[in-house]
C-alpha positions in Angstrom: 23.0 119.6 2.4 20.7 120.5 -0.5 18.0 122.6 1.7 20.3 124.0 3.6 22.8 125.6 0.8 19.7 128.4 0.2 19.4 129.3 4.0 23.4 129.5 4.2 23.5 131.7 1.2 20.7 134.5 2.6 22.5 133.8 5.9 25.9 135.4 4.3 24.2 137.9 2.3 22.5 139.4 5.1 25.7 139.4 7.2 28.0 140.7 4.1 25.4 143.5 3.9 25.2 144.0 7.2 21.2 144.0 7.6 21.7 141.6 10.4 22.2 144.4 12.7 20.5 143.4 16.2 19.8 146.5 18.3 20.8 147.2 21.4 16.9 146.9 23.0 16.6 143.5 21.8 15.7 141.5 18.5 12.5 140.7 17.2 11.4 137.5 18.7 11.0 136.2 22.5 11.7 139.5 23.8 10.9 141.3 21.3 12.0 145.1 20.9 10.2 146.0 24.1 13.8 145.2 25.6 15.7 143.7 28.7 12.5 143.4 31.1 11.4 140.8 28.7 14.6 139.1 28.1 15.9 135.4 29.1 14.0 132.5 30.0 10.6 132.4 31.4 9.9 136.1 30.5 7.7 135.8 27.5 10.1 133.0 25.7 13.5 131.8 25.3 15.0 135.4 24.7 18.5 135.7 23.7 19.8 134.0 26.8 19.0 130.9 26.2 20.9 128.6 24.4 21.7 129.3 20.3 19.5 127.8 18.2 15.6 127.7 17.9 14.1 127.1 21.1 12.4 123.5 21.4 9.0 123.5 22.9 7.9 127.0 21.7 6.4 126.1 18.5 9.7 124.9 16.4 9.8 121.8 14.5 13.1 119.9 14.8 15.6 121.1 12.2 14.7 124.5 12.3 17.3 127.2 11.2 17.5 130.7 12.2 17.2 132.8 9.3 17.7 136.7 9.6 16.2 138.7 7.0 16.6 142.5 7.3 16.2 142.9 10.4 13.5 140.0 11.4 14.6 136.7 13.1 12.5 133.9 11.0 13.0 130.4 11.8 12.6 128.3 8.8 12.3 124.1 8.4 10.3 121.8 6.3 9.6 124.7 3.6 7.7 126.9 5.9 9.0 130.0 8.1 8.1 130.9 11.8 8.0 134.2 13.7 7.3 134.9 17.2 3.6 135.2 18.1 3.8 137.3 21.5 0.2 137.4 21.7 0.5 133.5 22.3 4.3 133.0 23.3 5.4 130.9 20.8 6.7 130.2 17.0 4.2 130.2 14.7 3.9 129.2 10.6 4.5 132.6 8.6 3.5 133.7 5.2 7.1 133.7 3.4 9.3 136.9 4.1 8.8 139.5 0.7 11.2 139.8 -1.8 12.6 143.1 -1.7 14.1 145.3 -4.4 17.2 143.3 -5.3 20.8 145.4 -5.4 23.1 142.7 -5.6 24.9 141.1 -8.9 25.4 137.5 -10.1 29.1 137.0 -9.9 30.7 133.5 -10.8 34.3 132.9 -9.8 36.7 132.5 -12.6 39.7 131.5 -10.9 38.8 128.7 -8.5 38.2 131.1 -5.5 36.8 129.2 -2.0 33.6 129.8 -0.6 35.7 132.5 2.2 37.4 134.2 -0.4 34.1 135.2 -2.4 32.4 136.3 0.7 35.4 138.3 2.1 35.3 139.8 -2.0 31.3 140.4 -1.6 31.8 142.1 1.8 35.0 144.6 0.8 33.1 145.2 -2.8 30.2 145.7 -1.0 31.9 148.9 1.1 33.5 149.9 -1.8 30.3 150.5 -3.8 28.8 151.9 -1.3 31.8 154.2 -1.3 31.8 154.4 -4.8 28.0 155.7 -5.2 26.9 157.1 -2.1 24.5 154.5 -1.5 23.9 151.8 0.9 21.3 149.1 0.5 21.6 147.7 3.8 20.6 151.2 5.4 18.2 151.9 3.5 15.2 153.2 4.1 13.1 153.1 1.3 13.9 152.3 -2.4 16.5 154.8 -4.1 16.2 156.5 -7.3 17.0 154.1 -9.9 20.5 155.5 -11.2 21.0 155.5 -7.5 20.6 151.7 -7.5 22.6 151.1 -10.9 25.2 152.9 -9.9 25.3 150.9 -6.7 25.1 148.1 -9.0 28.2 149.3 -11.8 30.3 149.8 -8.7 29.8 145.9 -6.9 30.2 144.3 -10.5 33.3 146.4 -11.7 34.8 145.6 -8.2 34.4 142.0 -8.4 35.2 142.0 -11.9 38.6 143.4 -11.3 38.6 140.4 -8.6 38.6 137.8 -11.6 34.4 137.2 -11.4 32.3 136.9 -14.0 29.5 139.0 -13.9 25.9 139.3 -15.1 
């Protein structure tokens, strides 16, 4: 339960900021963003047809977890991530995804809130920051002004503040 805790946790950030956004062409992967003519099962991979999951004889190590970050589908088991390799139709080892500018807070419950109450509070704080400063990390395109950011950043920690978190 250990190595998975860090995979859940990216796993619900990217879907409480909404970067896991798949278009309607196609993800990156199997298909890959060239669309439906690629899609399902013997066209070029797995594609999203095929069963949830990683897709077993395409490169994946047992155990491997889909991982979404921004908008890239990474596989990840053992310590090392996988992407698609369309050149050679299958997963292959990746260098680890890069750490982009960071928006979010450290909060800490205070009042013995479950795991689904503190995402449902990330998710609605997250849209009322956004609200709040005009900013939305999860569409953006490149980084903001700072006080663009902080702002961002005032407004997600006094909202979950005033939800009984600590924040730092």
């Amino acid at each position: 339960m250990k190595c998975f805790k860090p995979v859940l946790a990216s796993w619900v950030l990217s879907c409480l900021l909404g970067m896991s956004a798949i278009e309607a062409k196609g993800a990156p992967g199997p298909a890959g963003p060239s669309g439906p003519a690629r899609m399902g099962p013997g066209a070029g991979g797995p594609g999203p047809h095929a069963a949830p999951g990683p897709r077993r004889g395409h490169g994946l190590p047992d155990g491997a977890r889909e991982l979404w970050i921004g908008s890239m589908l990474y596989f990840f088991a053992a310590g090392t991530y996988y992407l698609w390799n369309t050149e050679r139709d299958r997963y292959e080892p990746a260098p680890a995804p890069a750490v982009g500018a960071s928006y979010d807070v450290i909060a800490y419950p205070t009042q013995g809130q479950t795991d689904e109450q503190q995402a449902r509070d990330r998710y609605e704080c997250h849209g009322w920051a956004v609200q709040q400063s005009g900013f939305d990390p999860a569409r953006a395109q490149g980084a903001p002004a700072e006080q663009t950011a902080d702002r961002y950043r005032r407004a997600l920690s006094a909202c979950l503040q005033g939800r009984y978190y600590s924040v730092q």
